[in-house]
C-alpha positions as CSV (number, residue, x, y, z in Angstrom):
1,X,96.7,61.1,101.9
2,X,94.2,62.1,104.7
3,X,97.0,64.0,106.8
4,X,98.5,66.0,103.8
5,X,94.6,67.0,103.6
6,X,94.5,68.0,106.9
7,X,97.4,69.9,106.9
8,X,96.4,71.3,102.9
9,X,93.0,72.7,104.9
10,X,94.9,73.7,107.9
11,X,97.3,75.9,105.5
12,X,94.5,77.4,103.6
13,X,92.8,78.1,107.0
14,X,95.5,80.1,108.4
15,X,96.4,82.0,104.7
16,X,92.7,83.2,104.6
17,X,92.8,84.5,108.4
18,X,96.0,85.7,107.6
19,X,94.6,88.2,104.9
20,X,91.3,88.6,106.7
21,X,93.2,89.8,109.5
22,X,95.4,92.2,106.4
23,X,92.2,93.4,105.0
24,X,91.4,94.5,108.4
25,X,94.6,96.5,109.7
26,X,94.3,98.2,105.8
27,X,91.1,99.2,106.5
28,X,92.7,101.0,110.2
29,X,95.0,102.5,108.2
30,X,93.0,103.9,105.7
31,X,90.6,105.5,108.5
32,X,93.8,106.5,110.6
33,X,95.1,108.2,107.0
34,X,91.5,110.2,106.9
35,X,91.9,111.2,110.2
36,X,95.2,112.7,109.7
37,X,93.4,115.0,107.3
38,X,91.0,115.8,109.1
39,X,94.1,116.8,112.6
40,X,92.2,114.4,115.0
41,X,94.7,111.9,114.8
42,X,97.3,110.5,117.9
43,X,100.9,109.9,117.3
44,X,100.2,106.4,117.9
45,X,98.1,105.7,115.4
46,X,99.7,107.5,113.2
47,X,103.0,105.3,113.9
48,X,101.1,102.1,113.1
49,X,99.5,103.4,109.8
50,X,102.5,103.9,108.9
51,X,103.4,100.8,109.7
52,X,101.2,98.8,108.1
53,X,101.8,100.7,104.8
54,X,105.1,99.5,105.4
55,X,103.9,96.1,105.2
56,X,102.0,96.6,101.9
57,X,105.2,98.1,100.1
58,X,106.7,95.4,101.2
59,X,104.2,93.3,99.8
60,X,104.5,94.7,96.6
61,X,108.0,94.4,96.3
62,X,108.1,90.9,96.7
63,X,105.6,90.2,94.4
64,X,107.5,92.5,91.7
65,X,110.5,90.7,92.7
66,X,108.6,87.1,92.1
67,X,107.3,88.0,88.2
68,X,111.2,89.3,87.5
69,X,112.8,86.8,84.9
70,X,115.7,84.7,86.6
71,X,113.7,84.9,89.9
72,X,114.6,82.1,90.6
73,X,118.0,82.7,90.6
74,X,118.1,86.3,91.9
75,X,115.9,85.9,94.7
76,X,118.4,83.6,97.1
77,X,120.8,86.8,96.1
78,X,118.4,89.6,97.0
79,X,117.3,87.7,100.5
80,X,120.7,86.8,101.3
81,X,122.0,90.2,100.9
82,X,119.0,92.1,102.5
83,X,119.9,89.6,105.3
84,X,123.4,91.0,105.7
85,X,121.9,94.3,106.1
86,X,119.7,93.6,108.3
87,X,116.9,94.2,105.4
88,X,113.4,92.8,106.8
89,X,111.9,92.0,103.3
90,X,109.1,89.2,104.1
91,X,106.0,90.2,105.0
92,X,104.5,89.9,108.6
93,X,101.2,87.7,107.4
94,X,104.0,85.0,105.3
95,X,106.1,85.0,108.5
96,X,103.0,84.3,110.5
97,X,102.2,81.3,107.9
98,X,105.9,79.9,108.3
99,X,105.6,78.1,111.3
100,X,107.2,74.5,111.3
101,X,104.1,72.7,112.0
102,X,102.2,73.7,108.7
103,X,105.1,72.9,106.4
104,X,104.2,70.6,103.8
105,X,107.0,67.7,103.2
């Protein structure tokens, strides 16, 4: 019981940086967005503002995908498919979290 602790701490550790670390690159992008406005932005930071809005729409897709009735059922279909087309659909901060290490069994 004391190592599924561990690891249950260890997991909630590393989701909490995870969207620390979020909160932080949506707070660049915001500031890189307001820059844009203002024309004192570079062509880098434009790139990764707009990638990190990437990441949220792909956050919210997957959590509109998760409240969809069958979900169950039509998520395997939706992944496996995306897969075939070379569809990245999981966020960066879950892939970070799926390391084999913190897997609960």
């Amino acid at each position: 019981m004391k190592i599924f602790t561990k690891r249950f701490n260890r997991i909630l550790a590393k989701l909490q940086e995870s969207f620390l670390e979020e909160n932080r690159e949506n707070k660049k992008m915001l500031d890189t967005y307001l820059k844009f406005v203002e024309g004192s932005v570079t062509e880098r930071e434009l790139e990764l503002a707009n990638s990190q809005l990437q990441q949220i729409l792909k956050n919210l897709g997957l959590g509109i995908l998760l409240i969809l009735p069958f979900s169950p059922i039509t998520l395997p279909y939706i992944f496996s498919k995306a897969k075939e087309l070379n569809i990245d659909l999981i966020p960066n901060w879950y892939k970070s979290l799926s390391n084999d290490d913190d897997r609960l069994e």
